[in-house]
C-alpha distance (Angstrom), angle and dihedral (degrees) to the residues before:
residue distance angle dihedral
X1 . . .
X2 3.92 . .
X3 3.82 88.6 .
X4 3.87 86.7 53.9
X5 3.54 95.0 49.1
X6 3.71 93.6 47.5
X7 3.72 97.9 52.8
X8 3.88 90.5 44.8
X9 3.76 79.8 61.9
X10 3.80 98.9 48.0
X11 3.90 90.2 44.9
X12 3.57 95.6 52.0
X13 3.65 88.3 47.0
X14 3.81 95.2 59.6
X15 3.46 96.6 38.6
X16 3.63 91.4 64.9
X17 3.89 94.1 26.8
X18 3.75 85.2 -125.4
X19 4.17 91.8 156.9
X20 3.53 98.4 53.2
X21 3.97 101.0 36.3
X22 3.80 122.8 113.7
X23 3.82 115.3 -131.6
X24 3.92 92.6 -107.0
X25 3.60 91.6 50.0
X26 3.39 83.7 58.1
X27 3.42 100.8 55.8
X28 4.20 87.6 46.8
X29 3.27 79.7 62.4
X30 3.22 107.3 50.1
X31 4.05 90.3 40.9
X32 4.22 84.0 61.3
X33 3.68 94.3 47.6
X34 3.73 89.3 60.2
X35 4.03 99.5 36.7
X36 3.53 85.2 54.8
X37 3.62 92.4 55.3
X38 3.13 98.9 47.3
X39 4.04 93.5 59.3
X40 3.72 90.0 50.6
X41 3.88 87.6 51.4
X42 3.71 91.5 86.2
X43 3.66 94.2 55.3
X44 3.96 97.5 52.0
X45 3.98 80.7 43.7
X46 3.78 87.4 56.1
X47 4.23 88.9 49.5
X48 3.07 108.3 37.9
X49 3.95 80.9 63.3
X50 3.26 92.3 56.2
X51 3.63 88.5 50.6
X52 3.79 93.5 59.0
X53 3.32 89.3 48.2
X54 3.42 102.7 59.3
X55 3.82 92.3 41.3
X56 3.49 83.6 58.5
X57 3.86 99.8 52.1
X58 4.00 94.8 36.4
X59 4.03 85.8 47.7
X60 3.80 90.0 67.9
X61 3.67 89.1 57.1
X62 3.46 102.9 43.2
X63 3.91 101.3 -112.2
X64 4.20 100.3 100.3
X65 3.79 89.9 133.0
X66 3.76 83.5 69.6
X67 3.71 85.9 87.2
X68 3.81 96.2 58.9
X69 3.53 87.2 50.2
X70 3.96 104.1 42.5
X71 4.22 85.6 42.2
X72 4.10 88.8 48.6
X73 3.89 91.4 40.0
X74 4.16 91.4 48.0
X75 3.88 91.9 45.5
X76 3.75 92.8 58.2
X77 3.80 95.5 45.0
X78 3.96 83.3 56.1
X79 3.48 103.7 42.9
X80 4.19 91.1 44.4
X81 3.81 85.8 60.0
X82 3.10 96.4 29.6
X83 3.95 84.7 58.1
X84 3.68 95.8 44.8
X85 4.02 94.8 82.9
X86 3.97 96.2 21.4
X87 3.86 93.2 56.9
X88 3.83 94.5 39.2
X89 3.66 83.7 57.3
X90 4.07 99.2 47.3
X91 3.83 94.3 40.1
X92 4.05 96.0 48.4
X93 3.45 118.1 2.4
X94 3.56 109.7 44.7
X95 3.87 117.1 102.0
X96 3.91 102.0 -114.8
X97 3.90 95.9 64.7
X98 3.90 92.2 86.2
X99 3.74 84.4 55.7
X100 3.39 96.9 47.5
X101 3.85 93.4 41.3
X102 4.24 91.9 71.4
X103 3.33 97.1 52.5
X104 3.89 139.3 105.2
X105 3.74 83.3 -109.5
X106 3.85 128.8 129.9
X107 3.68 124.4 -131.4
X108 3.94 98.3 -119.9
X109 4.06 79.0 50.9
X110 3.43 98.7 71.7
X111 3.60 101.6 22.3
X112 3.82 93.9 57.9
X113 3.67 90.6 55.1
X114 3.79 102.0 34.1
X115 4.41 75.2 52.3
X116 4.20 89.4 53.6
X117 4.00 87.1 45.9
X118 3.63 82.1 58.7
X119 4.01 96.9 45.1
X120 3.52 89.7 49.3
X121 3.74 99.7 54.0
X122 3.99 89.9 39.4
X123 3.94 88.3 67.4
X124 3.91 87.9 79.3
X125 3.57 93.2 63.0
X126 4.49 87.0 44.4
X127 3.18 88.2 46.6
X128 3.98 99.6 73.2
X129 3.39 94.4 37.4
X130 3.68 110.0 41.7
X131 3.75 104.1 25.0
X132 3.92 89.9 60.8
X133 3.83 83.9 47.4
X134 3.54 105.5 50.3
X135 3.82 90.6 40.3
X136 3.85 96.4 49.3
X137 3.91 90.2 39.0
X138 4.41 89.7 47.3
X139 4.14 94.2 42.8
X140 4.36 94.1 51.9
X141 4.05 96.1 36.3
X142 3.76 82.1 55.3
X143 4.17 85.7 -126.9
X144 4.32 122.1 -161.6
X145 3.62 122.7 -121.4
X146 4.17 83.7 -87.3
X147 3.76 94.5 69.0
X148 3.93 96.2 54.6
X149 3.72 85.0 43.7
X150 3.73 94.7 57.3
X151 3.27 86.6 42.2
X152 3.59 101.3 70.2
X153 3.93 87.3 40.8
X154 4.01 89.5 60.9
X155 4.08 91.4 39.2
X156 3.64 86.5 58.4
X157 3.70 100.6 44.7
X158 3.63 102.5 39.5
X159 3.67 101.4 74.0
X160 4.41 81.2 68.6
X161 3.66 111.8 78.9
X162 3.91 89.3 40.9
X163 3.49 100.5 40.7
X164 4.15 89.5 54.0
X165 3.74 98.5 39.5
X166 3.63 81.0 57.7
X167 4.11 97.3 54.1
X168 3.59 90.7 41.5
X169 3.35 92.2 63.7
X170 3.81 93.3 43.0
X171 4.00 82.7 54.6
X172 3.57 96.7 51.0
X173 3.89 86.2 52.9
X174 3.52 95.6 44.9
X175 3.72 101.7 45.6
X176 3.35 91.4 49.5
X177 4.07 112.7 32.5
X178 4.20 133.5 42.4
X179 4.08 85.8 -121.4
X180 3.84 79.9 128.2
X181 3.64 107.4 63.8
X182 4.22 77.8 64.9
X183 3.67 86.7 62.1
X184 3.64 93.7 136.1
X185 3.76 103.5 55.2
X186 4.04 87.7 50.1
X187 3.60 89.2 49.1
X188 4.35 85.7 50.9
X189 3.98 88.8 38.0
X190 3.75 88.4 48.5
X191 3.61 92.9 48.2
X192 3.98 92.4 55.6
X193 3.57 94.5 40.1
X194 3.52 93.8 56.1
X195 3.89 92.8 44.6
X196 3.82 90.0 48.4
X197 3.87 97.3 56.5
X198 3.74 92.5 40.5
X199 3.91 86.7 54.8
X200 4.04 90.9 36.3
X201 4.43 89.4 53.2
X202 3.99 91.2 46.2
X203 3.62 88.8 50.1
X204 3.80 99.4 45.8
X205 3.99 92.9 38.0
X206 4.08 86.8 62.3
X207 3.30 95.9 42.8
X208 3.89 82.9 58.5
X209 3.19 82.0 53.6
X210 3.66 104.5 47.7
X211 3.59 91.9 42.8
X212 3.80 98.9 46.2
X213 4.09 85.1 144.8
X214 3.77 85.8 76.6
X215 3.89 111.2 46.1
X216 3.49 88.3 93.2
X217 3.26 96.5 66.8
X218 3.99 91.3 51.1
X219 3.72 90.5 48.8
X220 3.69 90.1 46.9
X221 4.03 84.5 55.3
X222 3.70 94.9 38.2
X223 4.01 90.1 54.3
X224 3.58 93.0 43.0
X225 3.97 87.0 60.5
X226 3.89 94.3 -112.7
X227 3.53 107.3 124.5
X228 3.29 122.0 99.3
X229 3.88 103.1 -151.7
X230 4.02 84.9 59.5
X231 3.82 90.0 42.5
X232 4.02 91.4 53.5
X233 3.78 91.1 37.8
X234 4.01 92.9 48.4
X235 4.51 85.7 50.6
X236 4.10 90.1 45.5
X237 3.66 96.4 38.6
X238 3.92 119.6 18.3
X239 4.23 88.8 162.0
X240 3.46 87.9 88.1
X241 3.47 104.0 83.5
X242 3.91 87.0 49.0
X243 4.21 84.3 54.1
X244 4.14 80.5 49.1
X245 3.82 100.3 54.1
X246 3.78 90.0 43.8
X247 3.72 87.1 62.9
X248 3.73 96.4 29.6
X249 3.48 91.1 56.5
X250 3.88 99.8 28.2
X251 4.42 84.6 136.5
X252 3.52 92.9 65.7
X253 3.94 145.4 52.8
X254 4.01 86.7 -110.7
X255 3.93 84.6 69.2
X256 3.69 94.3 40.4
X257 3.86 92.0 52.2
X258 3.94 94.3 41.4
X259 4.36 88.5 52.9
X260 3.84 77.1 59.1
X261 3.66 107.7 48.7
X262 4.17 83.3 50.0
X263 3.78 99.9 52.8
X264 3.23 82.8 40.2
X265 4.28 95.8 56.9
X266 3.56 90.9 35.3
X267 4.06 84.2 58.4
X268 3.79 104.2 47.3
X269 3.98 78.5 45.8
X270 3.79 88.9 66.9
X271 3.41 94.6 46.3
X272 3.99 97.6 46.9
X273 4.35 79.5 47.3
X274 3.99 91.7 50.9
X275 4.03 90.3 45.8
X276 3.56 84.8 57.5
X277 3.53 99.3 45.8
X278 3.56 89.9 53.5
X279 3.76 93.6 68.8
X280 4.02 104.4 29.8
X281 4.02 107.7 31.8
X282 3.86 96.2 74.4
X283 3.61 88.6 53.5
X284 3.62 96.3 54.0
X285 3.57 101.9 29.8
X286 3.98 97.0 46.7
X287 3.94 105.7 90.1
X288 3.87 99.4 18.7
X289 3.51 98.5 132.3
X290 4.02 85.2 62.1
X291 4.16 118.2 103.9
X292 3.78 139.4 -140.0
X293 3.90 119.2 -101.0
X294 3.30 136.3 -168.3
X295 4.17 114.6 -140.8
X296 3.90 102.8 -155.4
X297 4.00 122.8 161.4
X298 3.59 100.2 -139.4
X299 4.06 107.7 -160.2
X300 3.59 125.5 -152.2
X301 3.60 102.1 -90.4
X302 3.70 94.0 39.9
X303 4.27 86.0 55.7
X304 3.85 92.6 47.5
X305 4.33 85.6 50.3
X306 3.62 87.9 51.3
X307 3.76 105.4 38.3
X308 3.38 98.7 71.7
X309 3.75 123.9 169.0
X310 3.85 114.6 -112.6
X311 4.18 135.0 171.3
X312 4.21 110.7 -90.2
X313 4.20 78.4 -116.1
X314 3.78 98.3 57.6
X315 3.65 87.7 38.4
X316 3.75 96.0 55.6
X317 3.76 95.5 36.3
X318 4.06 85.3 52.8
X319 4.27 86.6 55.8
X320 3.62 101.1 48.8
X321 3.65 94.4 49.8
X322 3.72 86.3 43.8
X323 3.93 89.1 55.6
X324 3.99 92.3 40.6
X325 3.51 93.1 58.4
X326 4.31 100.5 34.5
X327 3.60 101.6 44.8
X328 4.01 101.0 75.1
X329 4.06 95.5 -146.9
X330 4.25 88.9 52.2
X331 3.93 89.2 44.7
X332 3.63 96.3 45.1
X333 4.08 95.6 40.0
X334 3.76 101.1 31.0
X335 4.21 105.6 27.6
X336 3.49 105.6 22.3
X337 3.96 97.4 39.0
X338 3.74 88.1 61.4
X339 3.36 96.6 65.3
X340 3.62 96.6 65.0
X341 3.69 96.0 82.6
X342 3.98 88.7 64.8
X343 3.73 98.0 38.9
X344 3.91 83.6 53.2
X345 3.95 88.8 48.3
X346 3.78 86.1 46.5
X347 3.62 94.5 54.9
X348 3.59 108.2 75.8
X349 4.25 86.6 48.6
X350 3.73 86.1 60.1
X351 3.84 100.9 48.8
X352 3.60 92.4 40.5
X353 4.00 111.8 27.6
X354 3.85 96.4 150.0
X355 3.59 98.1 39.1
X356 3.81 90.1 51.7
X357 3.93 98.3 40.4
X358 4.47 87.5 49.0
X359 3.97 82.0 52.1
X360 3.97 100.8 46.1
X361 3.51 106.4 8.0
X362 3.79 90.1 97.6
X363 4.04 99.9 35.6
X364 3.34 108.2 126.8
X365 3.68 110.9 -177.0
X366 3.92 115.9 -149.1
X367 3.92 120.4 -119.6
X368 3.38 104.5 -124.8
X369 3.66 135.5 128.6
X370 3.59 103.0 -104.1
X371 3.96 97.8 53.5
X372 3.96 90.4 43.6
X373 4.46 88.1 53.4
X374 4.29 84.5 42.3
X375 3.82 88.7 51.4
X376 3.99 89.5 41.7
X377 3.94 84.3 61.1
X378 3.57 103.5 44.5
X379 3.84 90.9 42.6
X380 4.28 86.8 62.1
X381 2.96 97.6 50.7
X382 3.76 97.7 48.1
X383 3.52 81.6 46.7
X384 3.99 94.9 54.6
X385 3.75 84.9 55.0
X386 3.90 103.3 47.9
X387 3.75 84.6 50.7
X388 3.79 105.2 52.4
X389 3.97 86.4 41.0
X390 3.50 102.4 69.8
X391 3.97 97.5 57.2
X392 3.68 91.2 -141.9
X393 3.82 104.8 128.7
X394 4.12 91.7 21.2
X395 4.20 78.9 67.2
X396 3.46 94.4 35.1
X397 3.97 97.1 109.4
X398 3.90 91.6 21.8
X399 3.61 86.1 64.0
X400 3.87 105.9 61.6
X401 3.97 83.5 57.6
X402 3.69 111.2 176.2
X403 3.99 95.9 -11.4
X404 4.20 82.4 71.7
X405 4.00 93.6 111.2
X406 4.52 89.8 64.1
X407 4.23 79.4 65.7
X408 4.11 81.5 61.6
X409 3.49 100.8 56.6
X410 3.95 103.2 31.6
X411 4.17 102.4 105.6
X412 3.84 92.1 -117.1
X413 3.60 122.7 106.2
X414 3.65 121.8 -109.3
X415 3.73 97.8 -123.0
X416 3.98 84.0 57.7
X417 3.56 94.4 49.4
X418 3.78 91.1 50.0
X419 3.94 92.2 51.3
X420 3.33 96.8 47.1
X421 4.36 91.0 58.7
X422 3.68 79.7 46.2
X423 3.82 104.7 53.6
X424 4.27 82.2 42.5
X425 4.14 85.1 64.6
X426 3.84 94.3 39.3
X427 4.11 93.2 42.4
X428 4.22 87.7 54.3
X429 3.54 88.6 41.2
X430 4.15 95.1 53.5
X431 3.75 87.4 46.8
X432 3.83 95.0 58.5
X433 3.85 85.3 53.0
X434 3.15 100.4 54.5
X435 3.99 86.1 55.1
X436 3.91 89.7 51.3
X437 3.46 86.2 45.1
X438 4.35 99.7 49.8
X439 4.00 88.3 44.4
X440 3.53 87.3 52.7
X441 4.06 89.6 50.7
X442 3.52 88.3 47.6
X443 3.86 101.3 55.0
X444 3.55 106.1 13.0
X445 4.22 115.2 57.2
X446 3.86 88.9 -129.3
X447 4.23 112.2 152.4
X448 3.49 122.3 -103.9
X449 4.03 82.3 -126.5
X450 4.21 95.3 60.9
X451 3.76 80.0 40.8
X452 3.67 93.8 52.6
X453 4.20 91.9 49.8
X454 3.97 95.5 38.1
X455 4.10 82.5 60.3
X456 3.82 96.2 41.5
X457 3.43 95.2 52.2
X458 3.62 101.0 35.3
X459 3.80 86.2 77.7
X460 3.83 84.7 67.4
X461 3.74 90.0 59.6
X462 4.29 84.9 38.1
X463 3.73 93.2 56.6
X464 3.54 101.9 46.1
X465 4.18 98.0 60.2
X466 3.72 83.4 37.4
X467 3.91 88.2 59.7
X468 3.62 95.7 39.3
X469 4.22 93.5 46.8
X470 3.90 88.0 45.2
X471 4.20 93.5 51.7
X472 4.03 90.6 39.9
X473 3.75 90.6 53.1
X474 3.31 87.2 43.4
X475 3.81 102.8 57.0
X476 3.93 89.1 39.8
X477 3.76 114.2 31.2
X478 3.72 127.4 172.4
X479 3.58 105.0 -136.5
X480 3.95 97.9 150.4
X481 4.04 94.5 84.8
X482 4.03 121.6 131.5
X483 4.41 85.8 -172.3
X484 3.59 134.7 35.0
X485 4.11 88.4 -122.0
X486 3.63 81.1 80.2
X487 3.47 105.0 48.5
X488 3.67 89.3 60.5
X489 3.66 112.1 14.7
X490 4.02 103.9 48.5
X491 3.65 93.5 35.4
X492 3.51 113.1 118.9
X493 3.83 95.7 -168.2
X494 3.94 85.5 77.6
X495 4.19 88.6 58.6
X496 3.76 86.9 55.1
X497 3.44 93.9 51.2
X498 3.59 93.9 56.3
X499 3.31 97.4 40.0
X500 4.30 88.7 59.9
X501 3.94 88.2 44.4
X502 3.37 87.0 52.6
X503 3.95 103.4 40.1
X504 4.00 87.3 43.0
X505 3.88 101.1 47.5
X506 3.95 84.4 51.2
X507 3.56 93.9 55.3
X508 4.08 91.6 50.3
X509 3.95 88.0 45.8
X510 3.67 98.8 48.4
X511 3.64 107.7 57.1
X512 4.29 90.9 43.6
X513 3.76 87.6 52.5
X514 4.10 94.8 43.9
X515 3.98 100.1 47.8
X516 3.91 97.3 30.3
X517 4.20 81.3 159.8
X518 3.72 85.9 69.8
X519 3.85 99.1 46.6
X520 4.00 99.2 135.1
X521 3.94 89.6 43.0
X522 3.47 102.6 53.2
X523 3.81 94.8 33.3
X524 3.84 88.1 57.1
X525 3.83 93.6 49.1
X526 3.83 91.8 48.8
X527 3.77 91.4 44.9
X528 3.74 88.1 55.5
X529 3.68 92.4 46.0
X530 3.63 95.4 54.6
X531 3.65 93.1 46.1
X532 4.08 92.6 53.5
X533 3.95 86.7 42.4
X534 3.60 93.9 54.7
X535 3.75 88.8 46.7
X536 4.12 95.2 47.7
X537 3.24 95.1 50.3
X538 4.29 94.7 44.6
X539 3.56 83.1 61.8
X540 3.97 93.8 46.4
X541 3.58 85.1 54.3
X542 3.58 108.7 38.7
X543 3.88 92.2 42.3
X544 4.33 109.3 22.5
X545 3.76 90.3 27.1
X546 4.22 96.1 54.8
X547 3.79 86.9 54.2
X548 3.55 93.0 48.4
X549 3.96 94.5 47.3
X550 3.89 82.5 48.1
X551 3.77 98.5 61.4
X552 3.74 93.6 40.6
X553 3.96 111.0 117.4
């Protein structure tokens, strides 16, 4: 047990980098924890209204501890996918197992607290969906002190059955397939999985919302035993409905002796998962570190067709968007992230469709040479954004970490190295415009010729925070990583970045939006600013910014 308890330490530790954090990193930290829970406060605003609507309608028929079981039922069906690609990744793909591996450790030792890292990171996802529950449910059934009490108990302990039903299955596979020498796509699929649902519940939960005329009807089917999501979760996890009676009847000994019989099943659970463990995690876990590799003979002819002779800038542009998209923490953090902006534009077209095609549907925006200069404006600074949010050429540098000195003896000038990590940030950054820019087509009744200039001179916008992210990484890289999370993750450069995309594209908005008399004046001037910013700091970079990169150690 002391062995458990000390690697639980150590692997919580790590996992938030704890050891090796400075104090003000810390509070960064700390400040991003709470920012983003602040911007998912409006969603758990948006269900827990739902909630207390539905108790309401299912209290006038008797059935209001439908809630605690729908909210108990839901939370497991999340956190067992959820725990599909997040335990796959602690059990077997996370760096520490080949340290753990030599030691005078036994399997259930680090399983069972690699399986509590797990638990404790899967309370995020319960926490949205049962803590608005529970509270909504506890405040209108005028609950005692008993009920918030077992509560917490059942909070704490239903994460369990999911989260190991979950890693059993990723055992099974393990032990018994080479799925892990792919450990890189997972990671990627994972990634996009996860982002998906997370996007897919926000949409659907204010749509509930939205369309609060029609939750009746879903309760009616839910009660009724027709939904599928509470048929599959009532197969894969029948404990529920002892979790449900605890609370339901949290007055009386019937709720006391229920809270039991669940901590109880969750327990001999964990034991029947650590059994297991004992005979199938060594065989899945030893040799995880270990890749896929394709054994081709490659003849002659086939080498000349594939050898092919290409400029040192295509070449280098073609590897760093070859290592953006294959290493999972650069895809995730530097690809992937920048498509949140348009999945967040998306949003409100998905919830609403009708209301938004009635509103725009018939726009038709007149060609003249005022609206095209306003749209000019507004498509920079959108553009400054989308480029300083992906962290691509902020990370640039950061990213070749200790392996920095091969860039000084490739035969490629600096100043082409630099501008090839800077066309990688602007070339992501175009693409997620071009999205924006097609959804917009689709559901607003913009022209193809407004289109055609917001892309064209997005780029302005694109290159500028591409410049500025390349010349702050390059002035204060952060070489000293032993991961990629790092690299990407704990490097402040990015913040900057965003912070000057940010800063900048409000001070082109502003002065179009203040002075709207002087449109073509002021959309002129900034045009022309742009333009000669772009080209100042292209010479910075090309010129300064190769020295720089030359005297790096």
């Amino acid at each position: 047990m002391n062995k458990y308890l000390v690697l639980t330490r150590v692997m919580l530790k790590n996992g938030s980098n704890s050891g090796n954090i400075k104090s003000n990193s810390k509070i960064k930290k700390l400040i991003l924890f709470i920012v983003l829970m602040l911007a998912f406060l409006p969603t758990v605003k948006l269900f827990a209204d739902f909630v207390s609507g539905a108790y309401d309608y299912l209290y006038k028929i008797g059935r209001q501890e439908l809630i605690l079981s729908v909210g108990i039922s839901f939370a497991s069906v999340f956190i067992f996918f959820f725990a599909i690609a997040f335990s796959l990744n602690v059990l077997y793909f996370s760096k520490d197992i080949d340290i753990f591996l030599p030691l005078p450790l036994r399997p259930w030792e680090i399983l069972a607290s690699k399986i509590t890292l797990v638990i404790i990171y899967e309370y995020i996802t319960e926490a949205f969906i049962l803590l608005p529950v529970f509270f909504v449910y506890g405040y209108k059934d005028g609950a005692g002190v008993l009920y918030f009490i077992y509560s917490i108990l059942i909070f704490l302990v239903v994460p369990i059955i999911p989260v190991v039903i979950a890693s059993i299955l990723n055992m099974i596979i393990m032990s018994f397939t080479n799925i892990g020498s792919h450990k890189d796509k997972l990671k990627i699929l994972g990634g996009i999985f996860g982002m998906a649902f997370a996007v897919g519940l926000n949409v659907v939960i204010q749509k509930m919302n939205i369309n609060n005329g029609n939750y009746r009807n879903m309760l009616k089917t839910i009660s009724e035993g027709n939904n599928s999501i509470m048929s599959f979760s009532g197969r894969l996890f029948p404990h529920t409905d002892i979790a449900v009676n605890a609370l339901a009847y949290s007055n009386n000994l019937k709720g006391f002796m229920d809270l039991v019989l669940f901590v109880i099943l969750n327990a001999a659970v964990v034991v029947l998962f650590l059994l297991i463990g004992e005979k199938l995690y060594f065989k899945g876990a030893v040799g995880g570190s270990e890749i896929s590799s394709k054994n081709r003979e490659i003849d002659y002819a086939k080498m000349d067709r594939k050898v092919l002779k290409k400029s040192a800038f295509k070449t280098l542009l073609s590897q760093e968007m070859k290592i953006l998209f294959r290493t999972p923490v650069y895809f995730m953090n530097c690809i992937v992230s920048n498509f949140i902006l348009p999945i967040i534009f998306i949003i409100p077209f998905l919830i609403q469709p009708n209301s938004f095609h009635k509103s725009f549907g018939e726009m038709n925006i007149s060609i003249n040479a005022n609206t095209a200069l306003l749209f000019s404006v507004i498509s920079i600074a959108a553009g400054m954004i989308l480029g300083s949010i992906n962290s691509i050429t902020s990370t640039a540098i950061s990213r070749e970490g200790k392996n920095i000195f091969i860039k000084k003896y490739i035969p490629v000038s600096y100043k082409t190295q630099i501008m090839a990590k800077v066309f990688s940030g602007v070339l992501v950054g175009s693409l997620t415009t071009i999205i924006i820019l097609i959804v917009s087509k689709i559901f607003i009744n913009i022209s193809v010729y407004f289109l055609c200039i917001a892309f064209v001179v997005s780029i302005l916008g694109i290159l500028f925070t591409a410049f500025t992210g390349i010349l702050i990484d390059l002035n204060f890289p952060k070489l000293n990583w032993d991961n990629e999370v790092k690299a990407v993750k704990q490097n402040f450069n990015s913040f900057i970045n965003v912070i000057i995309g940010l800063v900048t594209a409000g001070l082109f908005s502003f002065p179009i939006m203040a002075f709207r008399q002087s449109i073509s004046v002021i959309a002129i001037f900034e045009l022309a600013v742009i333009i000669i910013l772009d080209y100042i700091l292209y010479k910075i970079t090309v010129e300064k910014g190769a020295l720089i990169f030359e005297n790096i150690e």
